[in-house]
Backbone bond lengths (Angstrom), bond angles and torsions (degrees), N, CA, C in turn:
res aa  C-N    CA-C-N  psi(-1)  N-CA   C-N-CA  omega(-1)  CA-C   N-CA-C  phi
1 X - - - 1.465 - - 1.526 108.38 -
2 X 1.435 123.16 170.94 1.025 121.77 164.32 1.305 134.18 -51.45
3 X 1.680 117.91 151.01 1.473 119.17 -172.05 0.869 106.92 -73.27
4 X 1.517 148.45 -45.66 1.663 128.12 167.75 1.358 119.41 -53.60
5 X 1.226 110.90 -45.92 1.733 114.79 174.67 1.326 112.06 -49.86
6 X 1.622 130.34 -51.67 1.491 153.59 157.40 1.759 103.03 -16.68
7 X 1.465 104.40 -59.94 1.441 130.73 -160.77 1.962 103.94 -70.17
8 X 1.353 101.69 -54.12 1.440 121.33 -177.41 1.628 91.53 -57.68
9 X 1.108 97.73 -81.31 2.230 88.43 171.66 1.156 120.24 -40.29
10 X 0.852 132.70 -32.27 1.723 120.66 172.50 1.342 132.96 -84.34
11 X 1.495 96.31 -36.34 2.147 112.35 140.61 1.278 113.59 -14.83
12 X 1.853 93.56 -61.88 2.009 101.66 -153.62 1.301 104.02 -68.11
13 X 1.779 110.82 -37.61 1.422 129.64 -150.11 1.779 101.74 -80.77
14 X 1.396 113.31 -21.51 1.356 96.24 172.85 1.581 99.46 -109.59
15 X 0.825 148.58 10.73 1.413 168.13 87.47 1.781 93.55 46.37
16 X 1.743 79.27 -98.44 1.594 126.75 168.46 1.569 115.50 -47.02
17 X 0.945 110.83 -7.93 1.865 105.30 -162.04 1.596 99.79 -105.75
18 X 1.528 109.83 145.01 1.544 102.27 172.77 1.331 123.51 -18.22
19 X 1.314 116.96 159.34 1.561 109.75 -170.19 1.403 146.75 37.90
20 X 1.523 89.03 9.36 1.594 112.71 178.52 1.746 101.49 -69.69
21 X 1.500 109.74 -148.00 1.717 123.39 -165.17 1.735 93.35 -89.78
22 X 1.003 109.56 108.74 1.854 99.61 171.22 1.428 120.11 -54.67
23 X 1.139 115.44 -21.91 1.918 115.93 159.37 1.592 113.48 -64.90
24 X 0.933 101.34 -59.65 1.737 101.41 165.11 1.058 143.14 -77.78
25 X 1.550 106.67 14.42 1.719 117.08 166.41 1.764 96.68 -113.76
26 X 1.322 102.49 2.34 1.724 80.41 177.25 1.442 97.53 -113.14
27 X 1.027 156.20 6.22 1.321 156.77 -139.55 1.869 85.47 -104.68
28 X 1.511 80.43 157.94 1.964 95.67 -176.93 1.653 102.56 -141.88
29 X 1.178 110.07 165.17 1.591 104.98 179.32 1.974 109.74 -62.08
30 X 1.287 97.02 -21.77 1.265 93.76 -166.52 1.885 113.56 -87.55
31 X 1.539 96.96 -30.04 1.485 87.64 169.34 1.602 109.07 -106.87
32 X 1.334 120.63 46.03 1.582 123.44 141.28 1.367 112.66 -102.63
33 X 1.610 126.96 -23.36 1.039 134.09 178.03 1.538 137.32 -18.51
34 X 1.528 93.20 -55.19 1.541 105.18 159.12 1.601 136.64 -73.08
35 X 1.926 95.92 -23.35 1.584 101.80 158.59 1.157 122.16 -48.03
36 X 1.825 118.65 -63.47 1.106 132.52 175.83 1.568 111.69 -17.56
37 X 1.700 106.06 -64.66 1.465 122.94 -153.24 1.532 103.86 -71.96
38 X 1.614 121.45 -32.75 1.277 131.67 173.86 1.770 118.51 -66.92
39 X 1.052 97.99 -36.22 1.708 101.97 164.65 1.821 122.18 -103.89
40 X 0.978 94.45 12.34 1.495 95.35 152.73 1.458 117.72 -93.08
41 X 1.856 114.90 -51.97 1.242 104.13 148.40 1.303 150.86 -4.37
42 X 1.762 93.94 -72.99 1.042 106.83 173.75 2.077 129.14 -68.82
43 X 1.439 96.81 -22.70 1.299 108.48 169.81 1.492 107.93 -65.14
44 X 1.435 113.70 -50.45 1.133 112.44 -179.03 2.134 129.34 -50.44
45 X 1.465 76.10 -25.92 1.945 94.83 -177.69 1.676 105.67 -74.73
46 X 1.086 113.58 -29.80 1.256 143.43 -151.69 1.366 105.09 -79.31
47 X 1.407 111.06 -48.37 1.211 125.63 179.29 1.882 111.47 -76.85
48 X 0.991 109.89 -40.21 1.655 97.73 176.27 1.280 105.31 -71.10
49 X 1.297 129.84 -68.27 1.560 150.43 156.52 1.585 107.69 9.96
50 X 1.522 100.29 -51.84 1.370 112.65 -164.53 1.825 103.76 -88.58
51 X 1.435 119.40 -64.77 1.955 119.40 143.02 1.298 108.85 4.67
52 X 1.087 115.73 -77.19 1.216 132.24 -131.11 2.142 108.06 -89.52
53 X 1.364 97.92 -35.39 1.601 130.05 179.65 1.638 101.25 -85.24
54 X 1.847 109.00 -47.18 1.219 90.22 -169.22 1.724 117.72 108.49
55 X 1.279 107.99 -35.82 1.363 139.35 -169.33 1.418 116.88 -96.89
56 X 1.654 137.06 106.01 1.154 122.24 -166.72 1.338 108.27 -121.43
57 X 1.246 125.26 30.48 1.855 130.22 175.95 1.695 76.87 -56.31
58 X 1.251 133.90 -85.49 1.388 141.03 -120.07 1.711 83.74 -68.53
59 X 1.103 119.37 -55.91 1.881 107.73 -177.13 1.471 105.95 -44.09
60 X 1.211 102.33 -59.53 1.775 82.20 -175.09 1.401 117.12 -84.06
61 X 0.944 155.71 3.64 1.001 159.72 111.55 1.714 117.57 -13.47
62 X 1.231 124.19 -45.81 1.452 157.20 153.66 1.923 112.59 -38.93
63 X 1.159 80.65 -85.43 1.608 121.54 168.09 1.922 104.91 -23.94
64 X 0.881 86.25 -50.18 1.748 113.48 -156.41 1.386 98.66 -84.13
65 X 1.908 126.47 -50.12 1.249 122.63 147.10 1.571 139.68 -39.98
66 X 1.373 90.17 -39.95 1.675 109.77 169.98 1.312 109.20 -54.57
67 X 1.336 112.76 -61.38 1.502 129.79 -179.97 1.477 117.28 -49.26
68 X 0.926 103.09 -23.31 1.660 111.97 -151.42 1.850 90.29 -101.03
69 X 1.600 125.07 -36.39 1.460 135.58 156.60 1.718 105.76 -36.03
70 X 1.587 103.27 -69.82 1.784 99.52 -174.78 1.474 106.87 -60.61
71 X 1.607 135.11 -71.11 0.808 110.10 -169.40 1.662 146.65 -56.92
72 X 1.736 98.44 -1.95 1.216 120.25 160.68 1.610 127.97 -47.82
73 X 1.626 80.48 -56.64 1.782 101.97 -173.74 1.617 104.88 -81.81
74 X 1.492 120.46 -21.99 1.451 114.71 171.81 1.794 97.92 -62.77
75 X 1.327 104.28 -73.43 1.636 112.24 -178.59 2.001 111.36 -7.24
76 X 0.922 94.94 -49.08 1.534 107.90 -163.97 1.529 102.50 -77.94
77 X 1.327 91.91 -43.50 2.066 84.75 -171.01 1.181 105.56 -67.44
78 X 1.467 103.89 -35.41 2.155 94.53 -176.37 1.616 104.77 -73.21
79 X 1.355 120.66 -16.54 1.353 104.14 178.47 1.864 102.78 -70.08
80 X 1.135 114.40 -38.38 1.177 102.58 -179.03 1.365 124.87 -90.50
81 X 1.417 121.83 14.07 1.568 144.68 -170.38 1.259 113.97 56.53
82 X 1.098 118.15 67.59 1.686 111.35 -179.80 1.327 108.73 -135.12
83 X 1.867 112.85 -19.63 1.963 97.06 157.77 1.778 71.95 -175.29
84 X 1.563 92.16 176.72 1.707 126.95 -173.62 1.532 101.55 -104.84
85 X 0.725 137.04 151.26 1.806 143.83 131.27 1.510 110.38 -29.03
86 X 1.456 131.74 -61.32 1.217 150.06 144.61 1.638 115.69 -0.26
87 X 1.587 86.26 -55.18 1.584 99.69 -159.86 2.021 98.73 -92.22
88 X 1.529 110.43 -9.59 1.487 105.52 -167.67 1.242 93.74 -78.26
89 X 1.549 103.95 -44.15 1.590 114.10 -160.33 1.820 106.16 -68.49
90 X 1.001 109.30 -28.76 1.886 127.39 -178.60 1.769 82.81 -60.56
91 X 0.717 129.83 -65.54 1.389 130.19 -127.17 1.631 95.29 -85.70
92 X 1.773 116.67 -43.46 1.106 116.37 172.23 1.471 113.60 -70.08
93 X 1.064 139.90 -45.65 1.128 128.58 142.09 1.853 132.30 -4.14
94 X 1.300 100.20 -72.02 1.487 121.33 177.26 2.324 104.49 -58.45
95 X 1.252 95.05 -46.64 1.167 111.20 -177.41 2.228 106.86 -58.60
96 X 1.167 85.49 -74.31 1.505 106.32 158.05 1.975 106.18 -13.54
97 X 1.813 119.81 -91.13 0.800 116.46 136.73 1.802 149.48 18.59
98 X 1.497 76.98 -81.18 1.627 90.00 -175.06 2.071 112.36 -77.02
99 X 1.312 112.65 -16.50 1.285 126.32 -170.92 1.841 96.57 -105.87
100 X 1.206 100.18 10.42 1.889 72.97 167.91 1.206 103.29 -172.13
101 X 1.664 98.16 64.36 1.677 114.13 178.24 1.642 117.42 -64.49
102 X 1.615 98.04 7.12 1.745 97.48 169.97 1.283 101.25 -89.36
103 X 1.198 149.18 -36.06 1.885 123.85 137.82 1.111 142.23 -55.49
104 X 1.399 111.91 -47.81 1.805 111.96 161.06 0.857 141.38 -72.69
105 X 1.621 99.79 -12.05 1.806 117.75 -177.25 1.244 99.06 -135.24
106 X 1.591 108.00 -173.20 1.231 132.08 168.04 1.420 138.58 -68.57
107 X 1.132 116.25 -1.49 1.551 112.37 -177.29 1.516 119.10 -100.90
108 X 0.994 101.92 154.80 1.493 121.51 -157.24 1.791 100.89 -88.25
109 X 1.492 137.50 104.22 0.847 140.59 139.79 1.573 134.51 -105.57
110 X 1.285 125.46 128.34 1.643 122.60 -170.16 0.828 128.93 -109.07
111 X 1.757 121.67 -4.38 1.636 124.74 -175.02 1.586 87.07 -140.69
112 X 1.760 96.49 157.60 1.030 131.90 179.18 1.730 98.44 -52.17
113 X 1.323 112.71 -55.74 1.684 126.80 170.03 1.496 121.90 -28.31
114 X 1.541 94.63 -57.38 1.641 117.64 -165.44 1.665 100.88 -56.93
115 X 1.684 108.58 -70.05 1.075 118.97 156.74 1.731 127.19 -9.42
116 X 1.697 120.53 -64.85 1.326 121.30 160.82 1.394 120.22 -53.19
117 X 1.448 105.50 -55.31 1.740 97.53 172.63 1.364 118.28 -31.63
118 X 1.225 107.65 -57.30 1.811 114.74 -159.53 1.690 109.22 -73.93
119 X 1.603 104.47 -36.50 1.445 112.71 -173.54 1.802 85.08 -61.19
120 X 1.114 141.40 -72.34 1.058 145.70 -160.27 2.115 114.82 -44.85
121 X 1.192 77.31 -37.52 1.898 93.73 -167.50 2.197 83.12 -94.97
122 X 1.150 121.77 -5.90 1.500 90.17 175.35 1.986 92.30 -109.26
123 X 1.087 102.40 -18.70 1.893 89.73 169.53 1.402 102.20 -78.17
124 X 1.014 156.01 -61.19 1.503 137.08 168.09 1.654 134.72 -26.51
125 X 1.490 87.30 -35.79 2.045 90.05 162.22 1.464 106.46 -82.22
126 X 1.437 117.04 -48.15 1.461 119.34 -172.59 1.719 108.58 -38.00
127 X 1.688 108.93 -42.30 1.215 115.99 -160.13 1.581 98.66 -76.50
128 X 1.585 115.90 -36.58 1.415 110.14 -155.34 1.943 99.73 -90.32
129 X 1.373 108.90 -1.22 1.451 124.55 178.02 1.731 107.03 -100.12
130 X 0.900 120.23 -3.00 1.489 117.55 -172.08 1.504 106.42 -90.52
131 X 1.541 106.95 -19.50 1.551 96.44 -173.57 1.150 118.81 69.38
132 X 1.551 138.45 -2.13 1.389 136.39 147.70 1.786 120.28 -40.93
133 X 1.220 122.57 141.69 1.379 109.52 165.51 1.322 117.74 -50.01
134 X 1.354 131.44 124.69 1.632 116.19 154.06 1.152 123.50 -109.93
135 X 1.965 91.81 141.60 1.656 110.71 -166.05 1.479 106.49 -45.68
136 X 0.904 116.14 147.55 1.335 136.65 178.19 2.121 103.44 -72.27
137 X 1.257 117.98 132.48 1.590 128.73 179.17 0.984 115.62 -148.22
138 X 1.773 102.50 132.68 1.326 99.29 -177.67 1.673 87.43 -99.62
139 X 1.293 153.81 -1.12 1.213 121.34 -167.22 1.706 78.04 -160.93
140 X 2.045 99.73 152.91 1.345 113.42 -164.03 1.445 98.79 -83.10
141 X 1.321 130.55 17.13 1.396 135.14 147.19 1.264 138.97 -93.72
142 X 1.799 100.77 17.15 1.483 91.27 178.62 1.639 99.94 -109.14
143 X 1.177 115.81 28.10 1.516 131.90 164.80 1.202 119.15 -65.88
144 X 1.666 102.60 -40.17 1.323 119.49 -179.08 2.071 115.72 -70.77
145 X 0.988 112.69 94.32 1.427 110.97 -175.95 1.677 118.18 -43.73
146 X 1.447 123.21 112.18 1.470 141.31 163.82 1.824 99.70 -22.32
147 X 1.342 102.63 -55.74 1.505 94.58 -172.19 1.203 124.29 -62.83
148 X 1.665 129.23 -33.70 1.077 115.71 -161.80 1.420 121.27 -53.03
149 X 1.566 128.41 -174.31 1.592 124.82 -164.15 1.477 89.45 -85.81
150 X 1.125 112.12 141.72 1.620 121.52 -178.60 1.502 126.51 -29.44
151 X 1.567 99.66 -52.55 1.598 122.08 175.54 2.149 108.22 -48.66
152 X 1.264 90.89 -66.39 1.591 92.03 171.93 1.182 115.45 -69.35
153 X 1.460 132.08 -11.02 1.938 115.11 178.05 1.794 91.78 -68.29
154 X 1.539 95.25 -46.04 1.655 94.36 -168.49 1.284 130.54 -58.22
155 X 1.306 104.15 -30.82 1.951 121.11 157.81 1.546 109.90 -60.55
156 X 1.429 124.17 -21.03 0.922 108.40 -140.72 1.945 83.00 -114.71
157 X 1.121 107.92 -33.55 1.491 104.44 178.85 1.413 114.20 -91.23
158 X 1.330 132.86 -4.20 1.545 141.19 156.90 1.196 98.88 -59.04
159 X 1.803 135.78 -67.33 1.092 135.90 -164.24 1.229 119.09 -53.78
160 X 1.742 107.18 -44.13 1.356 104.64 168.66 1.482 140.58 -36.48
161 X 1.686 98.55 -58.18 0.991 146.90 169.79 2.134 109.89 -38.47
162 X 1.093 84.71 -52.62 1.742 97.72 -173.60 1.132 87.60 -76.15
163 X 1.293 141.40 -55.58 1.609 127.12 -173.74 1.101 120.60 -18.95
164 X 1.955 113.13 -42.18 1.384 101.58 -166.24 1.316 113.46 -109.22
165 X 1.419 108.06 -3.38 1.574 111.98 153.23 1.631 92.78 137.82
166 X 1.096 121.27 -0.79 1.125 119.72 -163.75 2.030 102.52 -89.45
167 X 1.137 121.22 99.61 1.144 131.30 -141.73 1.524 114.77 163.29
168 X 1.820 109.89 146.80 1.053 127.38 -162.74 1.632 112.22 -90.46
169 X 1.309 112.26 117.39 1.750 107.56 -166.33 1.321 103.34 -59.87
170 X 1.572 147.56 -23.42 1.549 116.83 -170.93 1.750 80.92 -148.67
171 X 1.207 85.74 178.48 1.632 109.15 -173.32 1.589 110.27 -77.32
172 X 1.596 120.19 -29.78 1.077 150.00 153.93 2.082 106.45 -10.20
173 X 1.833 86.31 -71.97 1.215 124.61 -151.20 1.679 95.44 -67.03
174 X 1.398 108.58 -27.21 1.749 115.16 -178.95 1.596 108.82 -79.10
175 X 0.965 99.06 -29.53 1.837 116.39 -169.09 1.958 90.05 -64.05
176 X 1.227 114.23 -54.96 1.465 114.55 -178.04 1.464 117.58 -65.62
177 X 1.237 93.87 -42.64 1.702 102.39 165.40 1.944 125.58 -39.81
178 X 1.448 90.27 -70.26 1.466 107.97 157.41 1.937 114.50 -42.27
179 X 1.037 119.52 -60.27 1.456 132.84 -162.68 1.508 86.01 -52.71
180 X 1.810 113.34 -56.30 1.774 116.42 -178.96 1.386 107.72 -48.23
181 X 1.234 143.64 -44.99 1.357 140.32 -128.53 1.676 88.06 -107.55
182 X 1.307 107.83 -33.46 1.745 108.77 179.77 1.666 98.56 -72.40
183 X 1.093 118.65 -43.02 1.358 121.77 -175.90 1.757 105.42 -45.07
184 X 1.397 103.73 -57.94 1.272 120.67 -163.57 1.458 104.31 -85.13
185 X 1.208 130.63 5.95 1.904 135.25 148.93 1.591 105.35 -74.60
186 X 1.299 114.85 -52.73 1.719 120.80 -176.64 1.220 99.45 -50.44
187 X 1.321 134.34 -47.33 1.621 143.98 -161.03 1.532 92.99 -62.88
188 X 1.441 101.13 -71.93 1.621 114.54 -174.25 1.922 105.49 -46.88
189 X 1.080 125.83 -44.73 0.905 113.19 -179.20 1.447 130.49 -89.50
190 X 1.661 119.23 -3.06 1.116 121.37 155.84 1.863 105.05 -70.13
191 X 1.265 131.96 -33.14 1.324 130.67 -174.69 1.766 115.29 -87.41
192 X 1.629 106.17 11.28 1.502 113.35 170.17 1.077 105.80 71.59
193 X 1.545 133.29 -20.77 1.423 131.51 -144.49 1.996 116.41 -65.88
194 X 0.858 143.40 85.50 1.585 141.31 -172.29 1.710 93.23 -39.48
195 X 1.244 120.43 -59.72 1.483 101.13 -154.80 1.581 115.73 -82.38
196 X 1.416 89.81 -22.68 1.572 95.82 173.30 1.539 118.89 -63.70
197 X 1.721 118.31 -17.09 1.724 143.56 -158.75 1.628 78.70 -97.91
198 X 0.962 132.08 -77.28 1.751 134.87 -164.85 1.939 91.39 -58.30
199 X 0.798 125.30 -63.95 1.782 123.74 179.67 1.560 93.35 -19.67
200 X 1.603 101.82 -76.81 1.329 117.51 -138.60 1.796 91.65 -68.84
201 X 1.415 112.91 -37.50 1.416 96.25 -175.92 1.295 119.68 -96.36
202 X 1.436 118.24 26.43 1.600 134.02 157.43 1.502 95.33 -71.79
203 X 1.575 117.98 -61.90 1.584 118.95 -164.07 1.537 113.45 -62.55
204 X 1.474 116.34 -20.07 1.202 125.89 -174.18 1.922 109.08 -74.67
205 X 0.961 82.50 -51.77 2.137 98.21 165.05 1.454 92.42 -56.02
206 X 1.206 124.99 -83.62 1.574 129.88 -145.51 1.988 85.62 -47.88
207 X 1.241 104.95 -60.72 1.872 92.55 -167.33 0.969 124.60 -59.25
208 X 1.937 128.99 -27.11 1.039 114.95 168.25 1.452 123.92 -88.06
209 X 1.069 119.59 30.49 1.800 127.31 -179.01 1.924 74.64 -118.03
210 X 0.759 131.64 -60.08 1.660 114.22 -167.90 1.677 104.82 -46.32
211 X 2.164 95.88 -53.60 1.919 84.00 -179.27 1.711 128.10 -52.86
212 X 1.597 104.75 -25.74 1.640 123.15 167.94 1.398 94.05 -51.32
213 X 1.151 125.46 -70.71 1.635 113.51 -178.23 0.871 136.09 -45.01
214 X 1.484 121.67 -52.27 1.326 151.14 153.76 2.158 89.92 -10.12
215 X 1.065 88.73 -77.17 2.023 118.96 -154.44 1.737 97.70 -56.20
216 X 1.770 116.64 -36.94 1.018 108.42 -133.27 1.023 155.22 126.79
217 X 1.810 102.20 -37.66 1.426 112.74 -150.86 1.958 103.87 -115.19
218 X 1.237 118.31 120.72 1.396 112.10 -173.49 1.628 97.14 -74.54
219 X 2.005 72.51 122.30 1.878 89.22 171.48 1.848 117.61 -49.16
220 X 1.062 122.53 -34.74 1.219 112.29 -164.86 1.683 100.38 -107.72
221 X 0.643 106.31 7.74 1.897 91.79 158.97 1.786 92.75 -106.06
222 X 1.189 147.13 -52.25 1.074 138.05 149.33 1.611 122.64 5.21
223 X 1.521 100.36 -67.05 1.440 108.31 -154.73 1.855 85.00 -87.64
224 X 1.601 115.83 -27.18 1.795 94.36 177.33 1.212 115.67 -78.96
225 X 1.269 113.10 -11.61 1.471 110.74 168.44 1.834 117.53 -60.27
226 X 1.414 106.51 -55.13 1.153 137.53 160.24 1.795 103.43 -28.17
227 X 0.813 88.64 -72.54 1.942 89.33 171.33 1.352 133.21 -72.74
228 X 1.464 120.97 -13.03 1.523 138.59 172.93 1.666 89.64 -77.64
229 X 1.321 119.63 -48.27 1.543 99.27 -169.78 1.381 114.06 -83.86
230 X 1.390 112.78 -18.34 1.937 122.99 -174.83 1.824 85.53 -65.44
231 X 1.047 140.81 -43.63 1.246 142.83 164.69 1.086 139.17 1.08
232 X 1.833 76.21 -88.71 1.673 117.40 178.19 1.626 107.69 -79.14
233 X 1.131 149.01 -65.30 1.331 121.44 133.67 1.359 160.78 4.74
234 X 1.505 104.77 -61.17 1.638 112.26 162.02 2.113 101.47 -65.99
235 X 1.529 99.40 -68.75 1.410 87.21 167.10 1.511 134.77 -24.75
236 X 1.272 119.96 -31.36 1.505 133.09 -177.71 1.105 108.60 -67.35
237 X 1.689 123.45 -42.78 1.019 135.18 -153.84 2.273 102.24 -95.48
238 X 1.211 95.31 -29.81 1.517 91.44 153.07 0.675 152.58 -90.85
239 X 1.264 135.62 5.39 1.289 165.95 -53.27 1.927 100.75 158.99
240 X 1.417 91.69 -82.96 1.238 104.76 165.56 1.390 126.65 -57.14
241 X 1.330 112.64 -42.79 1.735 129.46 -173.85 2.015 83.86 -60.35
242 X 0.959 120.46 -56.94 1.598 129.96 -164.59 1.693 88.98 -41.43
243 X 1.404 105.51 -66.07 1.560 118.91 -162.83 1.912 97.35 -40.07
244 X 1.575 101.74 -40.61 1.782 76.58 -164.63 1.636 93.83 -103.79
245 X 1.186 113.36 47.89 1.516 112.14 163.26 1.695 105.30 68.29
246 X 1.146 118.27 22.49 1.721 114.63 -175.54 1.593 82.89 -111.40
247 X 2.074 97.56 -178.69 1.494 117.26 178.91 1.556 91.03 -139.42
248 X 1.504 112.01 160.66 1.640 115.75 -178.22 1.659 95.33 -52.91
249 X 1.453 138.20 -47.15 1.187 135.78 -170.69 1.556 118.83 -50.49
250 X 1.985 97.33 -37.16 1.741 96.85 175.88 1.859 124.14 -82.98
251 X 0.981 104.00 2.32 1.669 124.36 176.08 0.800 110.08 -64.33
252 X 1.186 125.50 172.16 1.525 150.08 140.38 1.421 114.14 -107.71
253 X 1.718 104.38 153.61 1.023 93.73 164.49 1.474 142.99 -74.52
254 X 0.870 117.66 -8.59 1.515 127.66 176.60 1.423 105.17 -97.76
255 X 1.440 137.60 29.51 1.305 159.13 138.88 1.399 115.56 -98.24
256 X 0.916 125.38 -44.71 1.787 135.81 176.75 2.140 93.98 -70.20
257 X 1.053 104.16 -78.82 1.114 104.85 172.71 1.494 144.20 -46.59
258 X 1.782 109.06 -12.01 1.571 109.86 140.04 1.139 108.59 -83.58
259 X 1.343 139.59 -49.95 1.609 136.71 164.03 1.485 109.38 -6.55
260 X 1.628 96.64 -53.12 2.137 88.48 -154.78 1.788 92.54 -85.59
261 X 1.087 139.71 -30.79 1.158 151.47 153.02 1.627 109.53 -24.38
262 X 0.920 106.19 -53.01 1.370 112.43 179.83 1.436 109.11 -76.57
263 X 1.417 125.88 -39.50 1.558 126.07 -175.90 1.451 99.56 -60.94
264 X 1.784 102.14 -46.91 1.730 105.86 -177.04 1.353 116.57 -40.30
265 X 1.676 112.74 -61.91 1.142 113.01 -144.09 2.071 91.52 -83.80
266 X 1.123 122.27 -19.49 1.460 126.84 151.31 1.302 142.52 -12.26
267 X 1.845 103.60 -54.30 0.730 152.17 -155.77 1.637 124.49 -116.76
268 X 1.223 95.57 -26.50 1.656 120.54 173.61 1.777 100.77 -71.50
């Protein structure tokens, strides 16, 4: 592998080795686990951030954290012999390969689409050819992992879902959907009800991650976008409040609220 990559492994490896960092000789796959998930995040922020600026120190910078997660969790398995770094990267490689025999092989695929179909229909043989036990399912949604972050289970079990046709023919058809589910919050909230208010605005999420589908558009880079500017905005508005010697507490709202007006139209 490469000589920095070479270098980064040998970092970890004396890291890990007697007299190494006592934080990093006690670490286990299971309590980095949440590192992992925190710098993927953060990779993920990283990446619009960087789009959007133009500027990509912070991606790789990111990137490099990310990196620094696997070869962590490789470090450990070879201490306990159960695989190499060598052997992850071999395998993705081989995998790589084996999923897109319309370059390495012979078959004829023409759309970006076609491509998913097949990637999808050749991990399903892979799985039923591996000779691994498979979990036992009663329904083609329990594929979809319980854990993921809410936003993606729901992307992730719509899609399913549409596979088999069971799905809304136009984007149109979600827009009414939504309009119902708002309908049916007003209801809930003329009847006070708390669980019936969380119900109704569970269904309200679930439909508009379908209209995200519908469009195209991944709900959750969407919604961080959505929050990078609630940000930059609210910030505006303190910012300014500072300038005339006030705090959000000494405002009003109808002072804050030409404030963000102004960031908007700023920004527009």
């Amino acid at each position: 592998m490469g000589k920095k990559f070479d270098e980064l492994v040998a970092v970890m490896r004396r890291l890990r080795a007697p007299g190494g960092c006592p934080w990093d000789r006690e670490q286990t796959h299971l309590s980095l686990a949440q590192y992992l998930l925190e710098e993927a995040y953060e990779t993920f922020d990283a990446i619009h951030s960087s789009v959007e600026s133009g500027k990509y120190d912070s991606l790789k910078e990111e990137l490099g954290d990310l990196l620094l997660q696997i070869v962590f969790h490789a470090e450990i398995a070879e201490e306990r012999g159960d695989f190499t770094v060598e052997e992850i990267a071999g395998d993705a490689a081989e995998k790589l390969i084996r999923r897109h025999p319309h370059v390495f092989g012979e078959a004829k695929l023409e759309s970006a689409r076609d491509v998913l179909e097949n990637w999808d229909t050749l991990k399903a043989n892979e799985r039923l050819a591996s000779g691994r036990p498979q979990r036992r399912t009663e329904s083609m949604l329990d594929e979809v992992p319980v854990h993921f972050p809410a936003l993606l289970e729901a992307l992730k079990l719509s899609k399913k879902a549409a596979k088999t046709g069971f799905d809304w023919k136009r984007a149109e058809d979600v827009l009414e959907k939504i309009e119902e589910e708002t309908g049916e919050i007003r209801q809930a909230l003329g009847r006070n009800s708390r669980s019936a208010i969380e119900e109704e605005i569970g269904d309200l999420l679930f439909a508009i991650v379908n209209l995200a589908r519908h469009l195209e558009v991944e709900p959750e880079t969407a919604l961080k976008r959505a929050n990078r500017k609630f940000r930059q905005r609210f910030r505006h508005i303190e910012r300014k409040l500072q300038e005339n010697g006030q705090s959000t507490e000494d405002a009003s709202l109808e002072e804050m609220e030409r404030l963000w007006q102004s960031a908007k139209n700023a920004s527009d």
